[in-house]
VMD Tcl script that builds the backbone (N, CA, C; Angstrom):
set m [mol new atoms 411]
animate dup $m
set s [atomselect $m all]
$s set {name element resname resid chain x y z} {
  {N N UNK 1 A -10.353 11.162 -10.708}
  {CA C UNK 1 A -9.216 12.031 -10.460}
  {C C UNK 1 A -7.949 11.179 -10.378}
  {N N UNK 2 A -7.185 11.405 -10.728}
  {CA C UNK 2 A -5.638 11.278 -11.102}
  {C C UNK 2 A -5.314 10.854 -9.700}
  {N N UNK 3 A -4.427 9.610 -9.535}
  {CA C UNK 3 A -3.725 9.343 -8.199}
  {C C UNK 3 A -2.741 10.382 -7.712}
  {N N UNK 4 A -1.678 11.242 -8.599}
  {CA C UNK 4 A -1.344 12.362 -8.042}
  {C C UNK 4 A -1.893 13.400 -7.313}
  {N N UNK 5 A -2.964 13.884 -8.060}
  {CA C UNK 5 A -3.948 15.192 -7.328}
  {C C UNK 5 A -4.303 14.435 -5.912}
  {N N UNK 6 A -4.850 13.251 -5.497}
  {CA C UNK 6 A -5.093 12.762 -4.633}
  {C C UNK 6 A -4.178 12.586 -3.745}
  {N N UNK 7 A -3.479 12.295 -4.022}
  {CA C UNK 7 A -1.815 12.294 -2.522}
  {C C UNK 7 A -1.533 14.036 -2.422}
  {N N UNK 8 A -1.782 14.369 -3.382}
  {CA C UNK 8 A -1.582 16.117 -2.850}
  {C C UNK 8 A -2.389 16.859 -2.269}
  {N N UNK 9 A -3.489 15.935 -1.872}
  {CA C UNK 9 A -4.689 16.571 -0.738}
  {C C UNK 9 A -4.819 15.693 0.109}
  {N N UNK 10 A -3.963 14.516 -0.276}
  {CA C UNK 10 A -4.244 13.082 1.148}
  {C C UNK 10 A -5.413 12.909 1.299}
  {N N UNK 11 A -5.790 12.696 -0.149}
  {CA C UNK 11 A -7.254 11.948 0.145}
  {C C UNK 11 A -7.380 10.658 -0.139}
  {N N UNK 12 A -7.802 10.043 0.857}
  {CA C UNK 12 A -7.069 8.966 1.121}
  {C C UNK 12 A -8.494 7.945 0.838}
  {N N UNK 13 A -10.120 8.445 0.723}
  {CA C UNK 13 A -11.056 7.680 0.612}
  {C C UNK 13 A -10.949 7.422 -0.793}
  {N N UNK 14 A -10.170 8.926 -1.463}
  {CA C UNK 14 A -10.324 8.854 -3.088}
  {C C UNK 14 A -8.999 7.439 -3.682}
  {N N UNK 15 A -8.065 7.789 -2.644}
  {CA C UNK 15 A -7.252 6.425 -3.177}
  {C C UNK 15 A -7.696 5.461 -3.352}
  {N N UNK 16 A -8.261 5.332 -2.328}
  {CA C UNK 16 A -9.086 3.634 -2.001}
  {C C UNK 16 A -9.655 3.470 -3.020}
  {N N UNK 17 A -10.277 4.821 -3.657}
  {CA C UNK 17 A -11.328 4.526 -4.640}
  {C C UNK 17 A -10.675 3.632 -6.284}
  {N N UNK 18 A -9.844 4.782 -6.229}
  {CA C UNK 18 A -8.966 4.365 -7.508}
  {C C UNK 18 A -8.125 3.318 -7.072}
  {N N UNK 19 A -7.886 2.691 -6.026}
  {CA C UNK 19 A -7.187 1.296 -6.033}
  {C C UNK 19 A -7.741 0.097 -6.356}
  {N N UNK 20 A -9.303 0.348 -5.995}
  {CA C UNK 20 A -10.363 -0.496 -6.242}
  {C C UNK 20 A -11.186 -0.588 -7.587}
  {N N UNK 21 A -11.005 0.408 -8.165}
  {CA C UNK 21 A -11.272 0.682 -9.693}
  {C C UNK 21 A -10.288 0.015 -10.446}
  {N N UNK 22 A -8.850 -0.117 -10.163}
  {CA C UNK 22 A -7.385 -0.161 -10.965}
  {C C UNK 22 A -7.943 -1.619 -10.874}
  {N N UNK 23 A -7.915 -2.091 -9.876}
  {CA C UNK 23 A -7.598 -3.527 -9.318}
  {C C UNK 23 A -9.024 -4.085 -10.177}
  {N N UNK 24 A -10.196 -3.832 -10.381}
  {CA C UNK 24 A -11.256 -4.311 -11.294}
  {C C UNK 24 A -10.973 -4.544 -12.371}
  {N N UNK 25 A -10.269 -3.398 -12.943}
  {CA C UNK 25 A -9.681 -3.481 -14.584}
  {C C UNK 25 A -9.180 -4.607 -14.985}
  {N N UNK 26 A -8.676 -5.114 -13.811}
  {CA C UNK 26 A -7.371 -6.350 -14.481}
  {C C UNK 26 A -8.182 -7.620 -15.285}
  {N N UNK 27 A -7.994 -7.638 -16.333}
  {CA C UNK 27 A -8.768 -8.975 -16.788}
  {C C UNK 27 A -8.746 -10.425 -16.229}
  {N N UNK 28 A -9.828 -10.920 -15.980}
  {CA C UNK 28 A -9.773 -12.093 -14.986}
  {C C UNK 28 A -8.875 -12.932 -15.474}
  {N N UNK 29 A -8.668 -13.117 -17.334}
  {CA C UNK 29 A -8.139 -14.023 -17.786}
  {C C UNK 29 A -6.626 -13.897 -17.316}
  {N N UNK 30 A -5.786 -12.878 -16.822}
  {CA C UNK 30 A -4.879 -12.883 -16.330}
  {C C UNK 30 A -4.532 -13.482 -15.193}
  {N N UNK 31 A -5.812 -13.876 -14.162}
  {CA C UNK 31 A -5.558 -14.690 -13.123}
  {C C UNK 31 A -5.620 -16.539 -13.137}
  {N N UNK 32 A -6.443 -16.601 -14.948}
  {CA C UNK 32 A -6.370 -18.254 -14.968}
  {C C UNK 32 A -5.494 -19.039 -15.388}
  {N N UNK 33 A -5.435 -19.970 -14.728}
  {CA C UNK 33 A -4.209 -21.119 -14.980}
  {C C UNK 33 A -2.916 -20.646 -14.034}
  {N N UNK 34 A -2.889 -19.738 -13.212}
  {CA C UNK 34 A -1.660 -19.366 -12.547}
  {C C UNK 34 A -2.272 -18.981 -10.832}
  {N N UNK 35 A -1.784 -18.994 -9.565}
  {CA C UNK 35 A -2.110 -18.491 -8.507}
  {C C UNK 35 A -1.579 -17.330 -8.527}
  {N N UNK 36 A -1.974 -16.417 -9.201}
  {CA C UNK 36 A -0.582 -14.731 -9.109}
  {C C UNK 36 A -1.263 -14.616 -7.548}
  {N N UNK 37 A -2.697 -14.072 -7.209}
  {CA C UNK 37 A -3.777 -13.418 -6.747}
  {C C UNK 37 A -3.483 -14.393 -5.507}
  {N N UNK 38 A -2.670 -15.353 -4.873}
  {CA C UNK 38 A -2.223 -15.396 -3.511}
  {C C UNK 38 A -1.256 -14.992 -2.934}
  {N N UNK 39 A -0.607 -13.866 -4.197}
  {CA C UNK 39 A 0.757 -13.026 -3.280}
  {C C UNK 39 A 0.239 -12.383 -3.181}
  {N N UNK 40 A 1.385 -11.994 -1.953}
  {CA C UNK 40 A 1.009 -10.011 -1.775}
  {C C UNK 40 A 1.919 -9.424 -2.483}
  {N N UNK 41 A 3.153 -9.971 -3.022}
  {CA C UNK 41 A 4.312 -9.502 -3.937}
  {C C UNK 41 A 3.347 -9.257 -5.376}
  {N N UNK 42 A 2.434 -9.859 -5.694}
  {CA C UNK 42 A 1.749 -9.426 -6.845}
  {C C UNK 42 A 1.014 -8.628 -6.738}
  {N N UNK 43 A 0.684 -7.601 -5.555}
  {CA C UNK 43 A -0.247 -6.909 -4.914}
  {C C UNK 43 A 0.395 -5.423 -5.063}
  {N N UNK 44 A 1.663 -5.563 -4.569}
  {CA C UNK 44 A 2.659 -5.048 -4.353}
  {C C UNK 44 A 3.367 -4.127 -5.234}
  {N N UNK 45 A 3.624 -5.072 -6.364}
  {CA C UNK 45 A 4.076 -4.642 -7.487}
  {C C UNK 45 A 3.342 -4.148 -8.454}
  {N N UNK 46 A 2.090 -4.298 -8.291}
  {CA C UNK 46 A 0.853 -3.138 -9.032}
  {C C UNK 46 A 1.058 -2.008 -8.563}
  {N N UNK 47 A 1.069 -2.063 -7.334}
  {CA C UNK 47 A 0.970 -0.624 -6.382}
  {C C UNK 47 A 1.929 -0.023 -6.886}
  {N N UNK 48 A 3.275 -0.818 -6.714}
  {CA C UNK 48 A 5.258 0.217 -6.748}
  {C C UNK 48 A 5.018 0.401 -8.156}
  {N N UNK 49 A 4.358 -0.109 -9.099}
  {CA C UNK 49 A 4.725 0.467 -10.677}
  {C C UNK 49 A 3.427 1.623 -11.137}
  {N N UNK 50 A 2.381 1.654 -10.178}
  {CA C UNK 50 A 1.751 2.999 -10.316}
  {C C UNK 50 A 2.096 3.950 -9.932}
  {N N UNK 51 A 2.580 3.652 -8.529}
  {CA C UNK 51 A 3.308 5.400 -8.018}
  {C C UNK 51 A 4.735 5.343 -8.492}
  {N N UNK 52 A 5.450 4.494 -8.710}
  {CA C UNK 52 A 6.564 4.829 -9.747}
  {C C UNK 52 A 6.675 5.006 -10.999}
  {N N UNK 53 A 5.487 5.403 -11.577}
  {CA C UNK 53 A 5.264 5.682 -13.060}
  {C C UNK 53 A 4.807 7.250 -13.092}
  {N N UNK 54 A 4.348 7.729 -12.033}
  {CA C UNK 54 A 4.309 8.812 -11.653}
  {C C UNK 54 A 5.478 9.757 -11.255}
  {N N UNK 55 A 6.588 9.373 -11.111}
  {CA C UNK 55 A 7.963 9.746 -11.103}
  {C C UNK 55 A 8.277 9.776 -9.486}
  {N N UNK 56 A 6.805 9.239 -8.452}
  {CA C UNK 56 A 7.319 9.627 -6.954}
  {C C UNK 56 A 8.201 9.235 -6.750}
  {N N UNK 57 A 9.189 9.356 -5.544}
  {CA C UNK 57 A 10.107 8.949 -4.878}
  {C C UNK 57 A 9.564 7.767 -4.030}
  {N N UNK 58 A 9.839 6.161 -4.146}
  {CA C UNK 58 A 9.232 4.889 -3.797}
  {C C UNK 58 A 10.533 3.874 -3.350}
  {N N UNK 59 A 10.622 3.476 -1.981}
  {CA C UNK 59 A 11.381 2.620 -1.533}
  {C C UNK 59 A 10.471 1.498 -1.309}
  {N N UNK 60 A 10.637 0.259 -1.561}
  {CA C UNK 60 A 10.156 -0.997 -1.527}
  {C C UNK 60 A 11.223 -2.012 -0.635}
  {N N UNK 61 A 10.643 -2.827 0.307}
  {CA C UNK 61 A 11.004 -3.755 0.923}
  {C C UNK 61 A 12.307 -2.955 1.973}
  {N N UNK 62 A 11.718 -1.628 2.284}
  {CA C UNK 62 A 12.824 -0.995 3.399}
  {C C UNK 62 A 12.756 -1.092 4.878}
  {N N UNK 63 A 13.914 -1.727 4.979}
  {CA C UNK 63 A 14.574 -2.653 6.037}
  {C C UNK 63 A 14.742 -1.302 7.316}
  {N N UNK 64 A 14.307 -1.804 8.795}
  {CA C UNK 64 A 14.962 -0.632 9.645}
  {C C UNK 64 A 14.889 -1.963 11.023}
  {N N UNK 65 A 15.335 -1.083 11.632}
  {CA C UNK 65 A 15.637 -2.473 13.015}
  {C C UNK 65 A 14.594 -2.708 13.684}
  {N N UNK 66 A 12.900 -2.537 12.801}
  {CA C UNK 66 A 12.329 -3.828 13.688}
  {C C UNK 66 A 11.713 -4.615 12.297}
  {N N UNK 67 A 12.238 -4.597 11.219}
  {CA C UNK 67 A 11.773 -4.940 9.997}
  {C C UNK 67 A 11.573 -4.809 8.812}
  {N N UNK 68 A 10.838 -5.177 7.546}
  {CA C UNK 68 A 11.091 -4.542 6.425}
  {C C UNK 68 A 9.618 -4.603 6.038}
  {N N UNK 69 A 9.292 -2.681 6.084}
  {CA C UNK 69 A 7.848 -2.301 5.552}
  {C C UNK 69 A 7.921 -2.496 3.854}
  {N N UNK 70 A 6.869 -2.981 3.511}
  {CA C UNK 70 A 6.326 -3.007 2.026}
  {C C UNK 70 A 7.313 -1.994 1.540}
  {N N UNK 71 A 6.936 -0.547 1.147}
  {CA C UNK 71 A 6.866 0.656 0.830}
  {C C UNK 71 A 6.623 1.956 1.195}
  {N N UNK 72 A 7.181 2.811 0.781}
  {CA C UNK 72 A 7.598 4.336 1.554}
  {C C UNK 72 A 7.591 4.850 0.263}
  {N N UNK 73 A 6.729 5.753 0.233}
  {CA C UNK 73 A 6.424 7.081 -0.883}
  {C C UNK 73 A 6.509 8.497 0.422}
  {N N UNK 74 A 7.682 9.367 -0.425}
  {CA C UNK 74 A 7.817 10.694 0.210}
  {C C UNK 74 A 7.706 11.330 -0.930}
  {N N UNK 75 A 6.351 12.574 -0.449}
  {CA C UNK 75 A 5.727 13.370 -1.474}
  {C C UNK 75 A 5.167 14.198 -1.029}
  {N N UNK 76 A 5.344 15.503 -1.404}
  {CA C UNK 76 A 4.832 16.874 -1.276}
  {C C UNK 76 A 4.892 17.157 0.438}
  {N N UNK 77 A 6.070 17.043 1.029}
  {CA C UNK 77 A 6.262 17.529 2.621}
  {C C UNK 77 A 5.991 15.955 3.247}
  {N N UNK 78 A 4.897 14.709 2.780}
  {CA C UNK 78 A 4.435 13.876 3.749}
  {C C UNK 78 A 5.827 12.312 3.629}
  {N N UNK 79 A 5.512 11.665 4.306}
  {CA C UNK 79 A 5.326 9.988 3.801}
  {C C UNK 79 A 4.134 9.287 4.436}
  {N N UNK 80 A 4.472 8.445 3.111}
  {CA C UNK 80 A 3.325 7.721 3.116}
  {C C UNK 80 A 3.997 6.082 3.375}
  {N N UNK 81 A 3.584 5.209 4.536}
  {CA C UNK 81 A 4.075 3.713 4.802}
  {C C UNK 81 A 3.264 3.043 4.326}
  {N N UNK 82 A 3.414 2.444 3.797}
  {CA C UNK 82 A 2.282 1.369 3.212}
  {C C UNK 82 A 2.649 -0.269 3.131}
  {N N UNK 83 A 1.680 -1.128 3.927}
  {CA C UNK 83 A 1.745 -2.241 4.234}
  {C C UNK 83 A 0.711 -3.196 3.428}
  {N N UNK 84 A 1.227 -4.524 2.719}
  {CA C UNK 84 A -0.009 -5.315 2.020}
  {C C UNK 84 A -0.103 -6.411 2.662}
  {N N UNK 85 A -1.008 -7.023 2.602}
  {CA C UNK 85 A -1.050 -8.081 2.994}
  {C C UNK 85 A -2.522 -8.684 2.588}
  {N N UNK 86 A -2.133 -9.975 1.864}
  {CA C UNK 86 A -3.750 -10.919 1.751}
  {C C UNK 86 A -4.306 -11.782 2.282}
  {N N UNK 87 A -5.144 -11.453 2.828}
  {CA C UNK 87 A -6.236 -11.336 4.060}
  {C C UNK 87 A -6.845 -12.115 4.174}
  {N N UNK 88 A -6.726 -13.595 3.297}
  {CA C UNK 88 A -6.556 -15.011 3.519}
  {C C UNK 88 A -5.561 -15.679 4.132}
  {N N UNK 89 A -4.607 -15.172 3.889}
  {CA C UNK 89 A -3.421 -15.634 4.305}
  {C C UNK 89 A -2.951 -15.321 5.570}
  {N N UNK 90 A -3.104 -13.921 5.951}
  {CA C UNK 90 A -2.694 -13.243 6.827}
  {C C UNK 90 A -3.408 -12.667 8.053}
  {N N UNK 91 A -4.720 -12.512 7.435}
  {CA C UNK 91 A -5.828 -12.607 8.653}
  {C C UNK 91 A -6.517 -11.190 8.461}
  {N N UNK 92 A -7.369 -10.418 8.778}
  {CA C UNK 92 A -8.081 -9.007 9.320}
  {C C UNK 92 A -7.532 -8.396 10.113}
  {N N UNK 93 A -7.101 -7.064 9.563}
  {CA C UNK 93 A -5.914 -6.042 10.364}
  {C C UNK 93 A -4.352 -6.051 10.484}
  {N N UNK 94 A -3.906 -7.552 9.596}
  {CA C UNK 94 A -2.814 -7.916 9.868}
  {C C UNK 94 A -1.887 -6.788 9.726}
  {N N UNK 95 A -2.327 -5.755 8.608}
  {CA C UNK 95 A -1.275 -4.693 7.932}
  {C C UNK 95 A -1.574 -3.557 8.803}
  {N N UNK 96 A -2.187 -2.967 9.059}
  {CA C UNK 96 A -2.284 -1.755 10.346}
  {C C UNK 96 A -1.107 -2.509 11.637}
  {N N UNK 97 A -1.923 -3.467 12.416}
  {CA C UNK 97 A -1.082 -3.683 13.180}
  {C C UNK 97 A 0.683 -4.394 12.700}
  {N N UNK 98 A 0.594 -4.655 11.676}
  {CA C UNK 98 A 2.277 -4.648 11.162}
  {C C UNK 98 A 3.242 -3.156 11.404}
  {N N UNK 99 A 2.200 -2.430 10.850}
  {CA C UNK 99 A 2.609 -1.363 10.697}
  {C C UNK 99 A 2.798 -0.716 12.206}
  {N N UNK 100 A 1.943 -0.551 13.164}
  {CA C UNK 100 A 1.870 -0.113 14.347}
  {C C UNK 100 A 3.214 -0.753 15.006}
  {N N UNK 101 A 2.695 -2.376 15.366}
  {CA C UNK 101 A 3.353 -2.886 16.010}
  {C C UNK 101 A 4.852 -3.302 15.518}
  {N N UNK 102 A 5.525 -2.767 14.384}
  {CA C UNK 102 A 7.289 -2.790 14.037}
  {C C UNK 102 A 7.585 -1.226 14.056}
  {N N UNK 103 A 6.462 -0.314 14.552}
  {CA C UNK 103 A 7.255 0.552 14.652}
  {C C UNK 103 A 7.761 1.391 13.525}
  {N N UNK 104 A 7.003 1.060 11.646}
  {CA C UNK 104 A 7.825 1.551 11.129}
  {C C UNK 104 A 7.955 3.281 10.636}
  {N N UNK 105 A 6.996 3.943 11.693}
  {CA C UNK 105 A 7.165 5.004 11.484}
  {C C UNK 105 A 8.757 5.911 12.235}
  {N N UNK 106 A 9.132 5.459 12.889}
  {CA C UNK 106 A 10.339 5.596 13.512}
  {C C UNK 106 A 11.414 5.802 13.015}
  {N N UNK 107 A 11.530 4.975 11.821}
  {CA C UNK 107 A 12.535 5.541 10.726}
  {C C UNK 107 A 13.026 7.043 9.719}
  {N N UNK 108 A 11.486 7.384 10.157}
  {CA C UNK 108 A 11.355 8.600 9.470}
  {C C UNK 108 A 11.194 10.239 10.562}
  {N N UNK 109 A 10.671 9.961 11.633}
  {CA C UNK 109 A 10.854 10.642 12.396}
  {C C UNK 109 A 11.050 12.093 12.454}
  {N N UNK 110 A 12.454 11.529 12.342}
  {CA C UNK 110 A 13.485 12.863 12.251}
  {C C UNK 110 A 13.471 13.691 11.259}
  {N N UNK 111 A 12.550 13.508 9.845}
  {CA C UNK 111 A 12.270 14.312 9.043}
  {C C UNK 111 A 11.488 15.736 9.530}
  {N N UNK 112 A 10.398 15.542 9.858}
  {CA C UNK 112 A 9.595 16.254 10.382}
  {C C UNK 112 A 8.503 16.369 10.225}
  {N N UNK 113 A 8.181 15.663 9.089}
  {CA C UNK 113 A 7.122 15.664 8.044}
  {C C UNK 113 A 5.987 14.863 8.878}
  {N N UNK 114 A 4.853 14.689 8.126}
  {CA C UNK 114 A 3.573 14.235 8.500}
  {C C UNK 114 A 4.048 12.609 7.752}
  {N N UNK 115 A 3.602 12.038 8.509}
  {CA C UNK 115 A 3.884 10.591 8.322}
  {C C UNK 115 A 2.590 9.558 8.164}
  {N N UNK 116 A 2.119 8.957 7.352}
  {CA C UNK 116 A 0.850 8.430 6.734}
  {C C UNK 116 A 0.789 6.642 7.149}
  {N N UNK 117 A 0.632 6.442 7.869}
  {CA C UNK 117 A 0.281 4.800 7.732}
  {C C UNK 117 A -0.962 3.862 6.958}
  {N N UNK 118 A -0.790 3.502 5.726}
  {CA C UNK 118 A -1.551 3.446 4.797}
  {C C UNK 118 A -1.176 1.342 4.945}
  {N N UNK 119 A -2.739 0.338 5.501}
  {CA C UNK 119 A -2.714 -0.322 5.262}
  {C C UNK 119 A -3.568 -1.271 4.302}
  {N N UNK 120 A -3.256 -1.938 2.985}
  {CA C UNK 120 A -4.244 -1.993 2.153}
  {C C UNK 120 A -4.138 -3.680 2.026}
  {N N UNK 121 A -5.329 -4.165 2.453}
  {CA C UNK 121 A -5.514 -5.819 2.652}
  {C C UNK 121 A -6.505 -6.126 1.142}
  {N N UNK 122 A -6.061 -7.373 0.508}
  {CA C UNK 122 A -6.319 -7.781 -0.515}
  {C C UNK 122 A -6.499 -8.852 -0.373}
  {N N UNK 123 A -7.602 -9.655 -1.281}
  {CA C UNK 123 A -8.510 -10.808 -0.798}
  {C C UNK 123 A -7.690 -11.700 -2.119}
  {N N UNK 124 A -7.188 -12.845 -2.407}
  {CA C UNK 124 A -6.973 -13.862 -3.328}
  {C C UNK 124 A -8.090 -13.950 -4.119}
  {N N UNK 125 A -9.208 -14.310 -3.396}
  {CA C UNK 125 A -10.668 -14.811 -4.133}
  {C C UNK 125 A -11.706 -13.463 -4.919}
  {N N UNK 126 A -11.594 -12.292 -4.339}
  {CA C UNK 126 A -11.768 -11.141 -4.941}
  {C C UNK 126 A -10.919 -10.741 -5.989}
  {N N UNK 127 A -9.383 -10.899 -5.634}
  {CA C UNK 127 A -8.804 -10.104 -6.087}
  {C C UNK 127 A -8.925 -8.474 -6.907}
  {N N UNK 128 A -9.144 -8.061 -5.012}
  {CA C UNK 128 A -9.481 -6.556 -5.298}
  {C C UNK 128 A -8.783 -6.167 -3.854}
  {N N UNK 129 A -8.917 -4.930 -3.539}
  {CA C UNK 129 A -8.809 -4.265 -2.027}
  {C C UNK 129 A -10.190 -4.844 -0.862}
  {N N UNK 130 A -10.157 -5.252 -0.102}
  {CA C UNK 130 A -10.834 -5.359 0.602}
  {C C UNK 130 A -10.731 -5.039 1.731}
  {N N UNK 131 A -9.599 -3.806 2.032}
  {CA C UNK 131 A -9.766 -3.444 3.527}
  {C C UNK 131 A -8.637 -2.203 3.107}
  {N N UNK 132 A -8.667 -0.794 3.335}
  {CA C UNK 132 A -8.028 0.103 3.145}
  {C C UNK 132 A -8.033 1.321 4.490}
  {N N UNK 133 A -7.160 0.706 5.415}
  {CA C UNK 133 A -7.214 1.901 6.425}
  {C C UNK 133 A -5.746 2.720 6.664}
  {N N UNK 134 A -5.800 3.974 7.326}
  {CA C UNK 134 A -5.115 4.793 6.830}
  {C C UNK 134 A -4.979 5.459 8.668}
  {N N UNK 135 A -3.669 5.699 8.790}
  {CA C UNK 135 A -3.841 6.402 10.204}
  {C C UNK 135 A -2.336 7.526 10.424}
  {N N UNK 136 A -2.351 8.944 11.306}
  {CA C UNK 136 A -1.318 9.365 10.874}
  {C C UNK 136 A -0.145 8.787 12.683}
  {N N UNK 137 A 0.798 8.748 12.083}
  {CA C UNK 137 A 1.916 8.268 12.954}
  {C C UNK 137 A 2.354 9.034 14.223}
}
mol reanalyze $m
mol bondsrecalc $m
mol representation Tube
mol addrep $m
């Protein structure tokens, strides 16, 4: 199923699914001779050019006064926060509790909307998803 139909039911096991499918596709030969697969900016920018190819509405690297979350997709009434981080680098849970602990649902608030904290940890040595949790604000 289509990553659209899936944010329009917030199904959020099916994302995981297709993030982890997308992220297989990539031909390994794209990762040799270069370290892409120890950013999270290369993590990142897979993600912002799928849901921005979809025409969503996608803020990247948005700044509020306790920091600057990854990305913010507002779609169909919700947002969605989404935090990366690779999980060599950064440790187990680092992106939930980023997300918790700056607070960045606060920015949005005042919308009214249902607010999604979507944290997706990515391994260098996999280079796949290896940790996808999801909590509402």
């Amino acid at each position: 199923m289509h990553l659209y139909r899936r944010l329009e039911k917030n199904d959020f096991v099916g994302i995981e699914e297709l993030f982890r499918a997308f992220f297989a596709s990539i031909p390994y030969e794209w990762y040799t001779n270069n370290d892409i697969a120890r950013y999270e900016g290369y993590y990142a920018s897979v993600v912002y050019s799928y849901f921005t190819a979809l025409g969503l509405e996608v803020t990247v690297e948005d700044s509020s006064s306790h920091g600057r979350l990854d990305m913010a997709v507002e779609f169909n009434d919700n947002v969605y926060l989404f935090e990366f981080k690779v999980v060599e680098l950064a440790g187990e849970g680092a992106a939930m509790a980023q997300l918790r602990g700056r607070g960045y649902a606060d920015k949005y608030r005042h919308l009214g909307r249902p607010i999604h904290l979507v944290a997706v940890e990515f391994s260098k040595e996999s280079r796949n998803v290896v940790a996808f949790e999801t909590a509402r604000a």
